[in-house]
C-alpha positions in Angstrom: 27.1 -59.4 10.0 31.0 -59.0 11.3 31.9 -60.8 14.6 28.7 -63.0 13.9 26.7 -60.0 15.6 23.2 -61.6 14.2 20.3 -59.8 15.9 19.1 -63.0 18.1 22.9 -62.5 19.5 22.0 -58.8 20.5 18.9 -60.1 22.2 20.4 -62.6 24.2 22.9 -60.2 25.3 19.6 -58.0 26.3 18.1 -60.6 28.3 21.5 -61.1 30.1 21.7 -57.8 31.4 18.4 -56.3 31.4 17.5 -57.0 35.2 20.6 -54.9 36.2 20.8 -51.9 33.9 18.2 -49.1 33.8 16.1 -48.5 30.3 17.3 -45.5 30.4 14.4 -42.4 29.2 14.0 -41.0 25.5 13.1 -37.4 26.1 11.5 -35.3 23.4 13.2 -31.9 23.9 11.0 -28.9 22.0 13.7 -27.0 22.9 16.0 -28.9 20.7 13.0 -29.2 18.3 12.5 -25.8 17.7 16.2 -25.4 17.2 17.0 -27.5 14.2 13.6 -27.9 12.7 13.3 -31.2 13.5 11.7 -34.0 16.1 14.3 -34.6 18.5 14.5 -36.7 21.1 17.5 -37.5 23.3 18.4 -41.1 24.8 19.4 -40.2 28.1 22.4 -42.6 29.1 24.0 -40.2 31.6 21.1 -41.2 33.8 22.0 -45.1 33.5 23.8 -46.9 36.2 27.8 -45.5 36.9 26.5 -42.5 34.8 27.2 -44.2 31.2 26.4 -46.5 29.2 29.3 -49.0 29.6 27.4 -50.6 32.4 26.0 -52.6 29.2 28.5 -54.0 27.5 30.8 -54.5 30.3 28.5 -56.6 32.5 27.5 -58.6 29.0 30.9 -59.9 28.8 31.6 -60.1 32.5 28.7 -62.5 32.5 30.0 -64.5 29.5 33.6 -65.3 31.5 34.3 -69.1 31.8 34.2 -70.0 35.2 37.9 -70.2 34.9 38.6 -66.5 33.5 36.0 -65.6 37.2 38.5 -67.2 39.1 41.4 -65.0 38.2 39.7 -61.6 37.5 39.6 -59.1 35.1 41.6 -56.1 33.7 40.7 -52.9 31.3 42.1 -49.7 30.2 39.5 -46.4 30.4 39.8 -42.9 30.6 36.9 -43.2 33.1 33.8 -44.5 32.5 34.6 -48.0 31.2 36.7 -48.6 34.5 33.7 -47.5 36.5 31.3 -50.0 34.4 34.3 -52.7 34.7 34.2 -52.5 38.5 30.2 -52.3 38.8 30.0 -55.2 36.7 32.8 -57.0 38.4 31.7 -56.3 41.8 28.0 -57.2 40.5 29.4 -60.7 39.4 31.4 -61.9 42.2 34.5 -61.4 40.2 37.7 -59.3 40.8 38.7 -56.2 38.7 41.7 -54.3 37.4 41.8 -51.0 35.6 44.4 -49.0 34.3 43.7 -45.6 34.2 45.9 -42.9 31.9 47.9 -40.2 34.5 45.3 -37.2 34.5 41.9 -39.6 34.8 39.5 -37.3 36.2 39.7 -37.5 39.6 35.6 -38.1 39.8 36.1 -41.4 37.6 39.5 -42.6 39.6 37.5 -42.2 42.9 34.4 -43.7 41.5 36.2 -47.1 40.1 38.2 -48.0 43.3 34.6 -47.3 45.4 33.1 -49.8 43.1 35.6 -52.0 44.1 38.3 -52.1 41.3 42.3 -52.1 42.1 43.2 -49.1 39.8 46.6 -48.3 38.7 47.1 -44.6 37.1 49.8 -44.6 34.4 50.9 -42.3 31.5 49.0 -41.3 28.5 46.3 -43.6 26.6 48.8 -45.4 24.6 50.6 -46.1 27.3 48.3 -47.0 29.4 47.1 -49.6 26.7 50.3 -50.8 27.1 50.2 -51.1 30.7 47.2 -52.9 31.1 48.6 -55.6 29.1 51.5 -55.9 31.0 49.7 -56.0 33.9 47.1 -58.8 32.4 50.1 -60.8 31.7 51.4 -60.6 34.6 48.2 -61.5 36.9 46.4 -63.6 34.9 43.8 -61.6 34.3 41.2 -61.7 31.7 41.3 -58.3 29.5 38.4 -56.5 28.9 38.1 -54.9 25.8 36.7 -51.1 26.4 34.8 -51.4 22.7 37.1 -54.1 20.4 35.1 -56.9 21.6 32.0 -58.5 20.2 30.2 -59.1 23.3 31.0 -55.7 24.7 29.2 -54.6 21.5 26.5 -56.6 21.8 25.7 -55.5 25.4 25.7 -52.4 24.2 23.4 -52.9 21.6 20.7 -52.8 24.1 20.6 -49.3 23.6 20.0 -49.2 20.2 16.9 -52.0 20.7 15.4 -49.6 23.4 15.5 -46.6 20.8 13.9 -48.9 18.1 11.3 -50.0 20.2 10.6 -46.4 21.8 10.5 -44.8 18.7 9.9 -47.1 15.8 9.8 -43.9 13.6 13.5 -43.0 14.0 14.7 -41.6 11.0 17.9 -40.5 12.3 20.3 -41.5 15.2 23.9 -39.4 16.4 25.9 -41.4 18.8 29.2 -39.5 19.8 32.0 -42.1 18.9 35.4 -42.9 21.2 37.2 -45.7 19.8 33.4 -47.3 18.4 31.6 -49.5 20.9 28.4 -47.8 21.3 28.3 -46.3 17.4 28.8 -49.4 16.4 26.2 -51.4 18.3 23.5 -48.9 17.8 24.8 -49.2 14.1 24.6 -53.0 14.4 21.1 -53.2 16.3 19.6 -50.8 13.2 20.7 -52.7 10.7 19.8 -56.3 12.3 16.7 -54.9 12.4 15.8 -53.7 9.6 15.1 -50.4 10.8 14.7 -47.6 8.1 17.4 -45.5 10.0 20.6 -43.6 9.6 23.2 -44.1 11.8 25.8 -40.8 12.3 28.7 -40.9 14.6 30.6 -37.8 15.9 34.1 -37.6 17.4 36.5 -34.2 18.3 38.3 -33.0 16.1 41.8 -33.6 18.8 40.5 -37.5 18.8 39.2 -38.0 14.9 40.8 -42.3 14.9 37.2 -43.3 13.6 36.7 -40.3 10.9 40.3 -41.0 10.0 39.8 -44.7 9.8 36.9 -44.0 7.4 39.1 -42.2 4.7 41.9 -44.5 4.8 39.4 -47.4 4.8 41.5 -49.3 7.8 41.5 -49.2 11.0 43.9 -46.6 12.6 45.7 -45.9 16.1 46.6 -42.0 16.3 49.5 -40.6 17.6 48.1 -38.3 20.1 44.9 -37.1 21.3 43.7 -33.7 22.4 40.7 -33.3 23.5 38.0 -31.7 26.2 35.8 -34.9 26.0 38.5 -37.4 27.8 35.2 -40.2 27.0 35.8 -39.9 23.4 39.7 -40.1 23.6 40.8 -43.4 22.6 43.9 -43.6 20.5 42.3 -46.1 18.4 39.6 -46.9 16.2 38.5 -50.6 17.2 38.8 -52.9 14.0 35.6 -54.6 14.8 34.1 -51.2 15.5 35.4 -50.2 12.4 34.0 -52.9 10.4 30.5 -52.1 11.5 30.3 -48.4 11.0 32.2 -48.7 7.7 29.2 -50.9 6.5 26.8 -49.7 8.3 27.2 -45.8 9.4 26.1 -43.2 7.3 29.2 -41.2 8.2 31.1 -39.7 11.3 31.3 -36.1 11.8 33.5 -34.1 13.8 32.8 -31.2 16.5 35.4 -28.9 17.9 36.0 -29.1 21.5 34.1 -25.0 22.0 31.3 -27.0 20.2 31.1 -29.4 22.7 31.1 -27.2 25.5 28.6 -25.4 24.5 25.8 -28.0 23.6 26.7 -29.1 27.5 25.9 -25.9 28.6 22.7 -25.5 26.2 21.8 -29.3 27.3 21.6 -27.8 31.1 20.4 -24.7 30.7 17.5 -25.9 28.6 16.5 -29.8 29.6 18.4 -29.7 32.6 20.2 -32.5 31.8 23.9 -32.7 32.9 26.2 -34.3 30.2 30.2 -34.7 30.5 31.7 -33.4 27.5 31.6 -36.9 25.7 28.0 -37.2 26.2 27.4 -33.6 24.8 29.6 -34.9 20.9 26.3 -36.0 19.3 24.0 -32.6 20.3 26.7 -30.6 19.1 27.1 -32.2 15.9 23.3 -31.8 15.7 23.3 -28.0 16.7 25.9 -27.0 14.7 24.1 -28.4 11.6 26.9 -31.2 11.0 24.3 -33.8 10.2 22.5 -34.3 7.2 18.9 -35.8 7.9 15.6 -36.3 6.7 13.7 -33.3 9.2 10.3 -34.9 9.2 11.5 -37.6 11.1 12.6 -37.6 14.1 16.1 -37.4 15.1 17.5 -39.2 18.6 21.0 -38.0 20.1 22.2 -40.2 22.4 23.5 -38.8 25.8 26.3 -41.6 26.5 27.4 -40.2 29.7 27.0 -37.4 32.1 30.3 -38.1 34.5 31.2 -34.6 34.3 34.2 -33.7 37.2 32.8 -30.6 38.9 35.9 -28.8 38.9 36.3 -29.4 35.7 32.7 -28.2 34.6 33.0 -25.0 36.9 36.1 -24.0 35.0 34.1 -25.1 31.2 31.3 -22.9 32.8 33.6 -19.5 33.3 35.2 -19.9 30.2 32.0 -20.2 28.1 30.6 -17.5 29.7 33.7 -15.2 29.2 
């Protein structure tokens, strides 16, 4: 395995973090069922701590710093939920915190992060707040966290992939929504470790498509923009290492269009009453939309990454699906 990701590495990452994060619930959802013909169960990661699951992989590698790299603090770039996990985490370990933050963050996230205790700095678009943060780093001392190019970021998350396996040792299918690859990835990694009989699908928008992309020109690549509803799944980037392990290991990554998106959020709280930001919503829309190609006697899981939806922006997603 890439990164020397070996399954006993994904444990110990587990056992790290697992008094501090939630196991978060695997719903069966007969509403979904009945809609694509399948099982289908949802992994419900909007209802972990900070509302997504970055709480895992950040606090996994905050809890690997030297005592050195404590000393002087941390740094990351995030539209959002990454920075609020980074600041958690930080916070949680007695270690200071840093997070860039592009120009039109939600406001939810921005307000979140500093409450959790991280200095955040707003600035420009993803790519340049990429650039930013690095600067910054530089300039501080600070140790930079990864938001998904990291190996012990991915292996934090991985957790989430051992809690489906476990759960549901059946799992024929799994649909993560994919950003720049940490959680896809992981899940992708925990399957195969494994040894699980399982298909792995990732699903990005169509205005943030660096991991579909990445797939046909068999490297990873930065984009030059992003456009996209689902700010969660906007990195400008496909992570090489995140890369690496989905091109091996992923059955394929799909893409949604941003209306598709909206509207699986809007089915997910009609329906389960479960509230999803638009990036949590990638993988149900895939599903709903028939985008996926899957064995339907066995069950299907869609993770739920996140569910740090800004009201104002949900109120104004709201009126113009139901116009």
């Amino acid at each position: 395995m890439i990164a020397d990701l070996t399954l006993e590495r994904l444990i110990a990452a587990r056992a790290r973090i697992v008094d501090a994060v939630h196991r978060t619930p695997l719903l069966h959802s007969r509403t979904m069922s009945d809609r694509v013909g399948a099982p289908v169960w949802l992994k419900c990661e909007n209802l972990q701590r900070t509302g997504a699951f970055k709480v895992r992989g950040a606090l996994n590698r905050l809890l690997t710093l030297s005592p050195e790299e404590r000393a002087r603090g941390v740094s990351t770039i995030s539209a959002g939920n990454h920075a609020q996990a980074v600041a958690w985490a930080a916070s949680a370990a007695g270690v200071s915190s840093t997070v860039v933050m592009m120009e039109h963050a939600s406001p939810t996230k921005v307000r979140a992060s500093r409450d959790y205790g991280a200095d955040v700095i707003l600035h420009g678009d993803a790519a340049a707040a990429f650039e930013k943060v690095h600067e910054v780093s530089l300039e501080r001392g600070l140790t930079f966290v990864h938001p998904f190019d990291d190996p012990e970021v991915v292996a934090g998350h991985a957790s989430c992939g051992l809690e489906i396996l476990e759960d549901l040792p059946n799992v024929g299918t799994i649909v993560v929504p994919v950003g720049g690859g940490g959680l896809s990835s992981s899940i992708a990694a925990a399957t195969a470790l494994s040894q699980a009989d399982a298909d792995v699908w990732g699903v990005e928008p169509t205005g943030a498509a660096a991991m579909h992309e990445s797939f046909e020109a068999g490297q990873a690549l930065r984009l030059d923009r992003v456009d996209t509803v689902a700010d969660g799944l906007g990195a400008p980037m496909a992570g090489e290492l995140n890369y690496e392990i989905l091109s091996e290991h992923a059955r394929g990554i799909v893409l949604v269009e941003d209306r598709e998106i909206v509207c699986a959020m809007m089915i997910l709280l009609e329906r389960t009453k479960l509230l999803a930001e638009p990036a949590g919503a990638a993988g149900l829309a895939a599903l709903l939309e028939d985008k996926i190609e899957f064995d339907r006697t066995r069950p299907v899981v869609v993770v739920i990454s996140g569910g740090n939806a800004d009201l104002a922006q949900l109120a104004r997603l709201i009126q113009g699906e139901k116009r």
